[in-house]
C-alpha positions in Angstrom: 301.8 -83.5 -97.3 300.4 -82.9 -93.7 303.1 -80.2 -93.0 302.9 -78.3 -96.5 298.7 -78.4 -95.1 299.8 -77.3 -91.7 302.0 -74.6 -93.1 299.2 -72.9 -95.2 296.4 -73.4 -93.0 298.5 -72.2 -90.0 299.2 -68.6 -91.9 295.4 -68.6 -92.6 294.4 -69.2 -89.0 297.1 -66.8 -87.8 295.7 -63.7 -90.0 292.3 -64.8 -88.8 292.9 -64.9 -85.1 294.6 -61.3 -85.7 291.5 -60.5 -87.1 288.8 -62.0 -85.5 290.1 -62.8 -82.1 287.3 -61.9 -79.7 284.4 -62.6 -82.0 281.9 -64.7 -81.8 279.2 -67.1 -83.8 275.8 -66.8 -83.9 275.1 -70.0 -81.5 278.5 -70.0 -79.3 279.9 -66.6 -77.9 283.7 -66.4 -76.8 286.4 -64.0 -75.4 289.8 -63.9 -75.1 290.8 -63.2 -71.3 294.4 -63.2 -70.0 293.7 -62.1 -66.4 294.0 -65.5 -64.2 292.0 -64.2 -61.2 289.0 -63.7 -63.4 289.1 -66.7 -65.3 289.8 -68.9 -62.1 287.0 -67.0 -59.8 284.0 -67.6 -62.4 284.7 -71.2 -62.0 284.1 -71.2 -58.2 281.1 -72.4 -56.9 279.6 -73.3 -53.5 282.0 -74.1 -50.6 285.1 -73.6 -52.5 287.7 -70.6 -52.4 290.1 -69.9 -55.0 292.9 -67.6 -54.5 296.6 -66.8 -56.0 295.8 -67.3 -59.7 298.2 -67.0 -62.7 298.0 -68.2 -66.7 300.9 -69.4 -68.7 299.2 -69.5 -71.8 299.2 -67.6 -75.3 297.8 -64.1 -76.1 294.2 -65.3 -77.0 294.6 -69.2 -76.5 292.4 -68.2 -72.9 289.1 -67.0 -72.3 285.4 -67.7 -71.8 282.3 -68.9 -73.5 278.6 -68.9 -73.2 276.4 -71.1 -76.0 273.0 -69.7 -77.3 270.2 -71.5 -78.2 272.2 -74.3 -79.1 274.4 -75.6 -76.9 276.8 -78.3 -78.9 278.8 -77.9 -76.6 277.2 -79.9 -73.1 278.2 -76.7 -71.1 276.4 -73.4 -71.5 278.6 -70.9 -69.9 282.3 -71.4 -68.3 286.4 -70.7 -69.3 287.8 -72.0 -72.3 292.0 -73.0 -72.3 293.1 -73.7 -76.0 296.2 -74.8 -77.6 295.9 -72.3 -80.2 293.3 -69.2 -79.5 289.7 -69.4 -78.6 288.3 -67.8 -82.0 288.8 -71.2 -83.5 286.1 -72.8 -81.3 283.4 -70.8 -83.0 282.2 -71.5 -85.8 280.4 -74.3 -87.7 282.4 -77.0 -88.2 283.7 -76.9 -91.7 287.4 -77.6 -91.5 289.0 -80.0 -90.9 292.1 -78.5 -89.9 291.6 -75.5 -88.7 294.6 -74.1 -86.2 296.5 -71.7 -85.0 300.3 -72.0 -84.0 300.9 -70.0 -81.2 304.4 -70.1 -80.7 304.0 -71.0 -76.8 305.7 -73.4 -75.3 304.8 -77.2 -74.1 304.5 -78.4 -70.8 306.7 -80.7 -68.5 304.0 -82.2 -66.4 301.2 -82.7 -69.8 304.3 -84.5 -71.3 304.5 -86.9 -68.7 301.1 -88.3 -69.3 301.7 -89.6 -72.8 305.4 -90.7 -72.8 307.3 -90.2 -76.0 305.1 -87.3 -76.9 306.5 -83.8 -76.9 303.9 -81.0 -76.2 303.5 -77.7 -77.5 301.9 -74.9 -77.8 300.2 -75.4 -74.1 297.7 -73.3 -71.9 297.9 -73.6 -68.3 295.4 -71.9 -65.2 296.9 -72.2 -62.3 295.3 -71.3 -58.5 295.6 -72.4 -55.2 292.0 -73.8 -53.6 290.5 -74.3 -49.9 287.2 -76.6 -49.8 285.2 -77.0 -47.2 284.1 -80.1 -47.8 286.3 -83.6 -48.1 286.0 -83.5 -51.5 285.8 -81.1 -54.8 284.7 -81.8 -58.2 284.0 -80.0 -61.2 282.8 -80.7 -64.9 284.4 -80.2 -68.4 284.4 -81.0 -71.9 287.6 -81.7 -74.2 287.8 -80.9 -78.4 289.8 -81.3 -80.5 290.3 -80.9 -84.1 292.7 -83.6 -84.3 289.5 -85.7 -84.3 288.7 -87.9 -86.3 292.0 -88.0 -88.8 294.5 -88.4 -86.5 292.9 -90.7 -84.1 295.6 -93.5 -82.6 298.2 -91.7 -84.5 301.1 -89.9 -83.1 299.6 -86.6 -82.8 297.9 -87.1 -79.5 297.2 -83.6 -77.9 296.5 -83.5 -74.2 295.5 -82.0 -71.2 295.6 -82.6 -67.8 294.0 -81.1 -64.5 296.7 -81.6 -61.4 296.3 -81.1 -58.0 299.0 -80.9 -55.4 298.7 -80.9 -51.4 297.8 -83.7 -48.7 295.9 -86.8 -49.2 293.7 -87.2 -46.9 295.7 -89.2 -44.1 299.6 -89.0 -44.1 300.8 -88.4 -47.8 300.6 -85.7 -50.2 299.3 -85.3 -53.8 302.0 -84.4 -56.2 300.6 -82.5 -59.5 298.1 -85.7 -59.2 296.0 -85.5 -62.5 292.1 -85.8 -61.8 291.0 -85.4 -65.6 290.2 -89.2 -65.9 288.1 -91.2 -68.0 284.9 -92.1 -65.7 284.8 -95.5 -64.3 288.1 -96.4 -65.9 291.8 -97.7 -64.0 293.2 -94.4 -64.2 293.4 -93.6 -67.8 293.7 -89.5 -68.6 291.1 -88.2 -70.8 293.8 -87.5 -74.3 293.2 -88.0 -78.2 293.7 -91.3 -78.2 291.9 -92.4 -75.3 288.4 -91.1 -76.0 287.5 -91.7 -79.3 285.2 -93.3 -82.1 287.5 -96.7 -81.9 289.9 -98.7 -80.2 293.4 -97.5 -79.7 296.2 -99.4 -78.2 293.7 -101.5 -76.8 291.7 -98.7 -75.3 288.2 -98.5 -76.1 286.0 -95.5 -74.6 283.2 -94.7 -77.3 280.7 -94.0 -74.9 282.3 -90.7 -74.2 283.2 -90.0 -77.3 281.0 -87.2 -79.9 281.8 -86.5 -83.5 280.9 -83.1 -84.1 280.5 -83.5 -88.3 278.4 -81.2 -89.0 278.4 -78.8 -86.0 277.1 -75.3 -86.5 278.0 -73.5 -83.5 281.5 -75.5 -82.6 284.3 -75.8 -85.2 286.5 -78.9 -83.5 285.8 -82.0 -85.1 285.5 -84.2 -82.4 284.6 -83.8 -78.3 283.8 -85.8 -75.4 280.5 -85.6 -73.4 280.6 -83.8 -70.4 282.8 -85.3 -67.9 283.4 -84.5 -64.1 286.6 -84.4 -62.3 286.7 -84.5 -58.6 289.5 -85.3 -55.8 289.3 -86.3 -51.9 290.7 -83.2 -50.0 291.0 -82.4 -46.7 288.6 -80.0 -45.9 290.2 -75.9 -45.4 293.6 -76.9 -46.6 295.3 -75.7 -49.5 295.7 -77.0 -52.4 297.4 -76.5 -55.9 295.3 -77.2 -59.1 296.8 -76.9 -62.4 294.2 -76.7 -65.8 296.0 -77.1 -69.0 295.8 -78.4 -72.9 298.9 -78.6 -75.4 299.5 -79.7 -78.5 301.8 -83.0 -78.8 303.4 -84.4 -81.5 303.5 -80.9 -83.4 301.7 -77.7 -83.2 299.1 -78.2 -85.6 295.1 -78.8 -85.3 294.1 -77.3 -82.0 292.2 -78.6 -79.3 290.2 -76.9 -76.1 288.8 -77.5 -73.2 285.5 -76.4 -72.0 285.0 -76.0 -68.1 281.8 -75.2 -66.5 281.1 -71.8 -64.9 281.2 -72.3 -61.2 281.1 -76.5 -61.2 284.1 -76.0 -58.9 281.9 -77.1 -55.9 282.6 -78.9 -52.3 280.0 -79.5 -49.4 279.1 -76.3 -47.6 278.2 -77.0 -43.9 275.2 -78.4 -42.8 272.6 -76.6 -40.0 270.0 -78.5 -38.4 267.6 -76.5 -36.3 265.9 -77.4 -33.3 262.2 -78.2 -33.3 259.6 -75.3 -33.2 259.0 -74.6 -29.8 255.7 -73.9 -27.9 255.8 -72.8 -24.3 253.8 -70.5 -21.5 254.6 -67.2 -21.0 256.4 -66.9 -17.3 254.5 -66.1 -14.6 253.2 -62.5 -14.7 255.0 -61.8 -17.9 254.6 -61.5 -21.4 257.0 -63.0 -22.6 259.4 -65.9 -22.0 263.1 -66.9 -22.0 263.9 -69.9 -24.6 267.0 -71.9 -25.3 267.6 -73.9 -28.0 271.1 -75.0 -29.7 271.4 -76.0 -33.6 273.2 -78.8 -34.7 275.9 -78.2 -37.4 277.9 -80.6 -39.5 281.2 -79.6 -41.3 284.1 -80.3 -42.0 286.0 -77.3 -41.1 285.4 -75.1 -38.3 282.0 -73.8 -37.8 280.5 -70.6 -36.2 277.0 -70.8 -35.6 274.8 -68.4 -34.7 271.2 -67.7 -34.4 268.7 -64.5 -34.4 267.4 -64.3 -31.7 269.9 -65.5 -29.5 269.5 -68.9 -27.5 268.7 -67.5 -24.5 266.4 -64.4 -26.0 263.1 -63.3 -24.2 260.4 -63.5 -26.3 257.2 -61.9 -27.1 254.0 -63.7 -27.0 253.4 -64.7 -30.1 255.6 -66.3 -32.9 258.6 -65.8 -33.4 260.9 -67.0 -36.3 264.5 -67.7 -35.4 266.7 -68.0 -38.0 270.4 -69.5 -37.3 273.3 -69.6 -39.4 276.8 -71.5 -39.2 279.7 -70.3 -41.2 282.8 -71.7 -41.8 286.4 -70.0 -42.0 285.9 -69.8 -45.7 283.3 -67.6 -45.4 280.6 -70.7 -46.4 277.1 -70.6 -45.1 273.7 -72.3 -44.6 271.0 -71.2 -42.3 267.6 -72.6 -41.1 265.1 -71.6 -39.1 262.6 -72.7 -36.7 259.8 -70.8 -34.4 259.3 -70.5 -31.0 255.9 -69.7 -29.8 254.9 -68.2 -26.7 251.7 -68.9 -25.3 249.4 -66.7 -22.6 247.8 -69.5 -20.5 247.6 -66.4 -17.4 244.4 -65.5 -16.2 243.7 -62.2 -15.0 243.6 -61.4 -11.6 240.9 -59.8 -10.8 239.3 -57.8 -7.6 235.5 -57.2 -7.3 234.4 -54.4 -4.7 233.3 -55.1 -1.7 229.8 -56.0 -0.5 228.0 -53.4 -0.9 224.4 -52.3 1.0 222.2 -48.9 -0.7 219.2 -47.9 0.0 216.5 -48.7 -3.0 216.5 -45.5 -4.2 220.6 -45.5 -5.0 221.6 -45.9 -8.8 223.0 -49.7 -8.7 225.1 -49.2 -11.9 228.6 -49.7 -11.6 229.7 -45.8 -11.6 227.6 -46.0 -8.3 228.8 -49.0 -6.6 231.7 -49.5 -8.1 233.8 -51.8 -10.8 236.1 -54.5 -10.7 239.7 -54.0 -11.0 242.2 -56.9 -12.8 245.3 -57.1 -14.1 247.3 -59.2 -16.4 250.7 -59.8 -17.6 249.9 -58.9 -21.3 247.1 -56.1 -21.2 243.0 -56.7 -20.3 239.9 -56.4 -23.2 237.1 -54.4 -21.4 235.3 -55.9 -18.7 231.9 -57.0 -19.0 229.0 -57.8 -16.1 225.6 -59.6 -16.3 223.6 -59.5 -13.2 221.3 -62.3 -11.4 219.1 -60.5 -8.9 217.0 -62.5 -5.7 214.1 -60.8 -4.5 213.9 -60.1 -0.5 210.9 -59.8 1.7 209.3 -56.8 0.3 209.6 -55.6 -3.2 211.7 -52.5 -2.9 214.8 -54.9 -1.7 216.1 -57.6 -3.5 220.3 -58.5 -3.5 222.2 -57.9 -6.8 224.9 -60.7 -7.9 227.1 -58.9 -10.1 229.1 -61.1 -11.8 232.2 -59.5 -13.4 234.5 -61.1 -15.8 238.2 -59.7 -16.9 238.7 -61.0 -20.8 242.6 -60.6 -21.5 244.1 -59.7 -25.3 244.2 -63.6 -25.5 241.4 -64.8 -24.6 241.7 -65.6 -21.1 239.3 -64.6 -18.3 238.5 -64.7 -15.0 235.7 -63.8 -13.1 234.3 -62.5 -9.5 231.4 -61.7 -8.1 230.1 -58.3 -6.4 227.3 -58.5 -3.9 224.5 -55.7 -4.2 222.0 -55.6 -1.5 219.3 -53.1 -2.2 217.2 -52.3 1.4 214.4 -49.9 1.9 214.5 -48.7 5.7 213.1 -45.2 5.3 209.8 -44.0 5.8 207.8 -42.1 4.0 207.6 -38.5 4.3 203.8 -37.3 5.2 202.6 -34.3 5.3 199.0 -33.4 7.1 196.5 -30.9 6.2 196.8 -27.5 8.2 194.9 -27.7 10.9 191.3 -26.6 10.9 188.2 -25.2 12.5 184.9 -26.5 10.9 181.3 -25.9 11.6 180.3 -29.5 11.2 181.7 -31.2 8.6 184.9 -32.9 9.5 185.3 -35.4 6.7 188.4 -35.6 4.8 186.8 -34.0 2.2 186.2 -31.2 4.0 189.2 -30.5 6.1 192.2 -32.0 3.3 194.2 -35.5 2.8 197.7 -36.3 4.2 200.0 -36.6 1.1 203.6 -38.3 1.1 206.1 -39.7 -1.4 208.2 -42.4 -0.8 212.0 -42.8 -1.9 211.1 -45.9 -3.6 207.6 -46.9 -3.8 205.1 -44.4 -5.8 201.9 -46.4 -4.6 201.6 -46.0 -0.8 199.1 -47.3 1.3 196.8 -44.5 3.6 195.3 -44.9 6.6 193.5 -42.8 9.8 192.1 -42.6 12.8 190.5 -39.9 14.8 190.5 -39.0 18.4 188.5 -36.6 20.1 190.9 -34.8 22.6 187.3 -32.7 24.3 184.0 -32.6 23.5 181.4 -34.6 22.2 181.5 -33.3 18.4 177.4 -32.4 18.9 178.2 -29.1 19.5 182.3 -28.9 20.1 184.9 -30.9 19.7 188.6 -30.9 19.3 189.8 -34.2 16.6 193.4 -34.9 16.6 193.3 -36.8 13.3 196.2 -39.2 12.7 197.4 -40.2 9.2 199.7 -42.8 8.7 201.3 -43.6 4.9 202.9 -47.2 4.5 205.3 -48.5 1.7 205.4 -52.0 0.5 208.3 -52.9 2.7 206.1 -51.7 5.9 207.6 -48.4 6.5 205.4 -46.2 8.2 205.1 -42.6 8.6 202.4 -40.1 10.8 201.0 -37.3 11.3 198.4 -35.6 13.0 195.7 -32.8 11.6 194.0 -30.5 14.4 190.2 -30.0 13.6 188.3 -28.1 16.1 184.7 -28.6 15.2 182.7 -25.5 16.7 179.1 -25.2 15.8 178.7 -21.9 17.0 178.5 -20.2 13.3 175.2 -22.1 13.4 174.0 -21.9 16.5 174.3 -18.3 15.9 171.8 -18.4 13.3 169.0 -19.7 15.5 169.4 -17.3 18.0 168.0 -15.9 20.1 166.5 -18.2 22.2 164.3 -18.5 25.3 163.9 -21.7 27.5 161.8 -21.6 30.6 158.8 -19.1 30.8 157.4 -16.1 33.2 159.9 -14.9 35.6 162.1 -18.1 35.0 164.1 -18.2 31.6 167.1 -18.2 30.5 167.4 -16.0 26.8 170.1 -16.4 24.8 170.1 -13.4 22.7 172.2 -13.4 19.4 175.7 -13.5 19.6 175.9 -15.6 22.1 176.6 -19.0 20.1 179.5 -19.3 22.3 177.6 -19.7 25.5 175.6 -22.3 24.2 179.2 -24.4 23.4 180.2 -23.5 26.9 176.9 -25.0 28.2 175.9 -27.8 26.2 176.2 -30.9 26.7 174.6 -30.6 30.3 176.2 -32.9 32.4 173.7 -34.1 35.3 171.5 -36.0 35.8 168.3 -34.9 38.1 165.9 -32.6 36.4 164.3 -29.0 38.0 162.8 -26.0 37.5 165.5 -22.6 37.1 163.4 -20.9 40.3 162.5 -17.1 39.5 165.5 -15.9 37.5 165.3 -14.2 34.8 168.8 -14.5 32.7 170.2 -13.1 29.8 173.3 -14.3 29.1 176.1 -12.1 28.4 179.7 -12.3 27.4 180.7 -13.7 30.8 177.8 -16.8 29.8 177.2 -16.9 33.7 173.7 -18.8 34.8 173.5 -17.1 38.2 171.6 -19.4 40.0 171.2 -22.5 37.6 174.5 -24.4 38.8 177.1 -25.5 36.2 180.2 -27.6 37.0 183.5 -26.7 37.1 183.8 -26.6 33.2 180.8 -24.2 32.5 178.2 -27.1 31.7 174.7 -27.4 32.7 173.9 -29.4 35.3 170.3 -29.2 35.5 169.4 -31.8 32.3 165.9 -30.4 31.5 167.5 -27.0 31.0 170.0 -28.6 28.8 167.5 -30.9 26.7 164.6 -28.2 26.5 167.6 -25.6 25.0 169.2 -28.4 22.6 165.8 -28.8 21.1 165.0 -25.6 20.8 168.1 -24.7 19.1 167.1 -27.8 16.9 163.6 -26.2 16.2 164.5 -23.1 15.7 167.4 -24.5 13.1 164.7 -26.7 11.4 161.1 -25.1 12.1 159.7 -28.1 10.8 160.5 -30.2 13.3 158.9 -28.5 15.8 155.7 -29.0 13.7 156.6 -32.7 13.4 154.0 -34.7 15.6 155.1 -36.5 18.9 153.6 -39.8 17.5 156.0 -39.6 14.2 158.9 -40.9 17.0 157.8 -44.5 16.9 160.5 -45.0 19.3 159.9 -42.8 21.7 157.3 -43.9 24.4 156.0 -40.4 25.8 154.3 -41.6 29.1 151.2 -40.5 30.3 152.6 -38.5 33.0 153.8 -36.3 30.1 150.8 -36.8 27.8 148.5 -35.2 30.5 150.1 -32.1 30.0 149.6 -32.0 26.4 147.1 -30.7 24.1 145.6 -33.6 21.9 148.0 -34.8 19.0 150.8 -32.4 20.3 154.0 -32.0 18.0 157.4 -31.0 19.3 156.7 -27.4 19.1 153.6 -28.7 22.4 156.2 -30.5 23.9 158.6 -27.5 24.3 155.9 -25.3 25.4 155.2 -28.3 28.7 159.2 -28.4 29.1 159.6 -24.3 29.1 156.1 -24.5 31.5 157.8 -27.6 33.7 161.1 -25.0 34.3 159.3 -21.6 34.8 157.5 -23.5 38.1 159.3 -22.6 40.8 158.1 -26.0 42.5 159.0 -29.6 40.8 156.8 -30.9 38.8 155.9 -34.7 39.2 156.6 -35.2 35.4 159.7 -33.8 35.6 161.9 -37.4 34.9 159.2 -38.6 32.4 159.6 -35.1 30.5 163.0 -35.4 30.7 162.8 -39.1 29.0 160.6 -37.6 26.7 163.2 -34.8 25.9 166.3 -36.9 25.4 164.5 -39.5 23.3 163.9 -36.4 20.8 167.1 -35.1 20.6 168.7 -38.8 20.5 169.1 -39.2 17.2 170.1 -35.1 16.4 172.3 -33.3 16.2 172.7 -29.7 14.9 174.8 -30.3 11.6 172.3 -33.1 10.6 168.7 -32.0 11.2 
């Protein structure tokens, strides 16, 4: 009965494969695919290389798979290998026989797995495969529709995964199969070695799955997902052969499911070096650092790093990365930094002590700046200044402390020494010099004025001295101003006034002193003898004797003697003409009444000559009487007492 099934069902799977190969279900998507290289290169995955693929299978018993929302499967993507064609997988399960006899032939090395069995109908991948690790592995699932009927019967399809080329040490793998049942004594993953029972004393339930009502996978029956894996010596080459085959007949297909990329070995290992942190190298920027990465592998390493061990570099941070790659091609990196620091001060240069006069700008454009420099670049400087006064206030010493800030924050500083001094004088200028009448006060003849370079307050001072004369009637003043600033600086200078009462005198004239045939008369426009006479300079009084003078430009007295300068000699002549000048300048003091000069004592020797309660204008008219007798009088010393002690106290600017 099971070959009259096999024969009908195997016609209807064969027109539906023709039909339908390539399709897919709603929940599991495959594809036939006969070319080897692309089957065998989607199952690589880290560290591994595959190369030198072929297929010995079937038109359509090869391909891929992806799942969908469902995965019934336990892998969601990879390369199917069937016995039959991959459009049986999908599918909900809802027969159980469903097949397709391909025609293809079995395999030698799947037969020798189950003994007794001949295969059929088989599907093998083929490739040779370099890890670089000591060890591959990769994961799978096997169905089968012989599930559950045929269970521990004689119809025990198979497959195998074989690997040929040195054990690690001195032998060799020979087409060594890795498809195992996990944690078992070597027993190959088949029909009757997975399954819902016990077969032939072999019990492995736990990896067993009865797909009964399946809606995305048509086999009746699968295992979980399993992983295969073999010790290798790492960069060698080895042979792997994948394959599945019916055994027993050709009827009720079975597949096997391997993950996308679960072909995996070690890739090498890269360990970098601790960050680094170090100073920048003396007057630079920058720094050299070394450092060396530690790599494990298995094969042959090249390892590398960006920047190079070695490198200068920038202050700052830097990240290195390094990379080591083996001869396959396999890589890992890892990085690290290395930070330079900029611990360098700037150097920096103040100018040199520095002495200006108080009236000098002190700012830096004046006197100067400090210079620095600095292995990465310099902020702007900055200054603050802490002045000391001196002994005067105009000069005082700046401290000018400069600091050079770098772009990291370092500074340094210096100090520039500012000594401000005030050593020049004033600059005076007098008043032009003068000739006055009688006033010589400042007020009247003009005030030095002066400016200082520093100090706008000066302090004024001045002395006269009288160079001729005795300033009653003429007299030359040399006045002396002297300006001083706050730091004692002095300046002078000295004002000519020539005081020359002659404009006044001038306005009293004439006059006439003596009387009869012995006068002198001073007739207007001669001011100028009077300041040639006066002040008489002897000291015995007497009469002028008979002369009658009127003095003319020459101011020549004839007889009455004058010393070598042109002054009287005779002092009666000299008093009796001051005060008349004095009375004719003030009338009213020649009214003025001898007894009104408490202090003078007029002695009786004078008083005879007087008329009762005489004035000054009486006492002239005894003096003029006293100088027109051509003998001395015996009063002639007490009328000259008299005389002086009148004019004492006058003058003819201050009547």
């Amino acid at each position: 009965m099971k070959h009259l099934h096999q024969l009908k069902t195997t016609l209807l799977w064969i027109v539906f494969a023709l039909l339908f190969t390539g399709t897919a279900s709603a929940q599991l998507n495959v594809a036939s695919n006969p070319n080897a290289t692309a089957l065998a290169t989607k199952l690589v995955g880290p560290g591994v290389t595959i190369t030198n693929a072929t297929l010995d299978c079937a038109a359509g018993a090869a391909g891929t798979f992806s799942t969908g929302a469902v995965n019934e499967v336990g892998i969601s993507t990879g390369v199917l290998l069937t016995s039959g064609n991959v459009s049986i997988a999908a599918g909900a399960n809802n027969d159980e026989g469903a097949t397709i006899e391909n025609g293809h032939p079995g395999n030698s090395i799947l037969g020798a797995l189950i003994p007794g069995y001949e295969t059929y109908d088989a599907c093998m991948l083929e490739f040779d495969l370099e890890a670089i690790g000591n060890k591959v592995s990769f994961n799978y699932v096997f169905a089968s529709e012989e599930y559950e009927e045929w269970y521990c019967s004689a119809y025990n399809d198979v497959f195998g995964f074989f690997v040929s080329g040195p054990i690690p040490g001195p032998a060799t793998y020979t087409n060594k199969n890795i498809a195992i049942v996990p944690e078992s004594a070597n027993v190959p993953v088949s029909i009757n070695n997975v399954g819902p029972g016990t077969c032939a004393g072999i019990s492995n339930t736990f990896w067993y799955v009865n797909m009964s009502g399946a809606t995305t996978v048509q086999y009746d029956g699968k295992t979980k997902k399993m992983t295969a894996s073999v010790d290798l010596v790492p960069c060698k080459t080895y042979r792997f052969k994948l394959g599945v085959a019916d055994a027993g007949d050709r009827r009720l297909d079975s597949g096997i499911f391997l993950e996308e990329g679960s072909f995996v070995s070690s890739p090498p290992v890269i360990n970098c070096a601790a960050n680094i942190t170090k100073n920048s190298e003396p007057g630079k920027c920058s720094a050299v650092a070394t450092y060396s990465p530690t790599v494990s592998a298995d094969c042959p390493v090249t390892a590398t790093c960006t920047p190079a061990s070695g490198a200068t570099f920038p202050v700052g941070t830097t990240i290195v990365t390094c990379k080591a790659t083996d001869q396959l091609g396999n890589t890992a990196t890892c990085t690290f930094t290395v930070t330079i620091e900029d611990k360098e001060k700037p150097v920096i240069t103040c100018p040199a002590q520095v002495t200006v006069s108080c009236e000098t700008p002190t700012t830096p454009g004046a006197v100067g700046f400090a210079t620095a420099t600095d292995n990465c670049g310099l902020n702007p400087f900055t200054h603050v200044d802490a002045t000391s006064p001196g002994s005067c206030t105009h000069e005082y010493t700046i401290s000018r402390t400069w600091t050079a800030h770098d772009v990291h924050g370092n500074t340094s500083s210096c100090v520039h020494v500012i000594k401000v001094q005030d050593k020049k004088p004033p600059a005076i200028t007098c008043p032009v010099n003068i000739t006055v009448t009688c006033d010589t006060t400042v007020a009247a003849t003009g005030m030095a004025t002066a400016v200082d370079n520093c100090d706008p307050t000066l302090d004024f001072s001045r002395f006269d001295t009288h160079a001729n004369g005795d300033c009653d009637w003429f007299c030359i003043v040399e006045r002396t101003f002297e300006a001083k600033d706050d730091c004692r600086n002095t300046s002078t200078c000295i004002q000519i006034i020539t005081k020359n009462t002659a404009p006044l005198i001038e306005t009293a004239l004439p006059v006439t002193v003596g009387m009869s045939n012995s006068f002198v008369n001073v007739p207007p426009g001669r001011a100028d003898c009077v300041i040639e006479w006066l002040p008489h300079t002897g000291t015995i009084p007497k009469g002028l004797g008979f002369k009658k003078i009127t003095a003319d430009a020459s101011c020549d007295l004839l007889t009455n003697p004058t010393d070598p300068s042109g002054k009287i000699i005779n002092p009666l002549f000299g008093e009796a003409l001051k005060l008349s000048i004095f009375v004719k300048l003030k009338p009213s003091l020649g009214t003025k009444k001898l007894t009104e000069f408490a202090s003078c004592d007029i002695l009786k020797e004078v008083t005879h000559y007087l008329a009762p309660d005489p004035d000054v204008n009486e006492l002239l008219r005894v003096a003029n009487g006293a100088l027109g007798n051509i003998s001395n009088q015996p009063h002639m010393y007490e009328l000259l007492e008299a005389l002086e002690c009148i004019n004492g106290p006058l003058d003819p600017c201050n009547l």
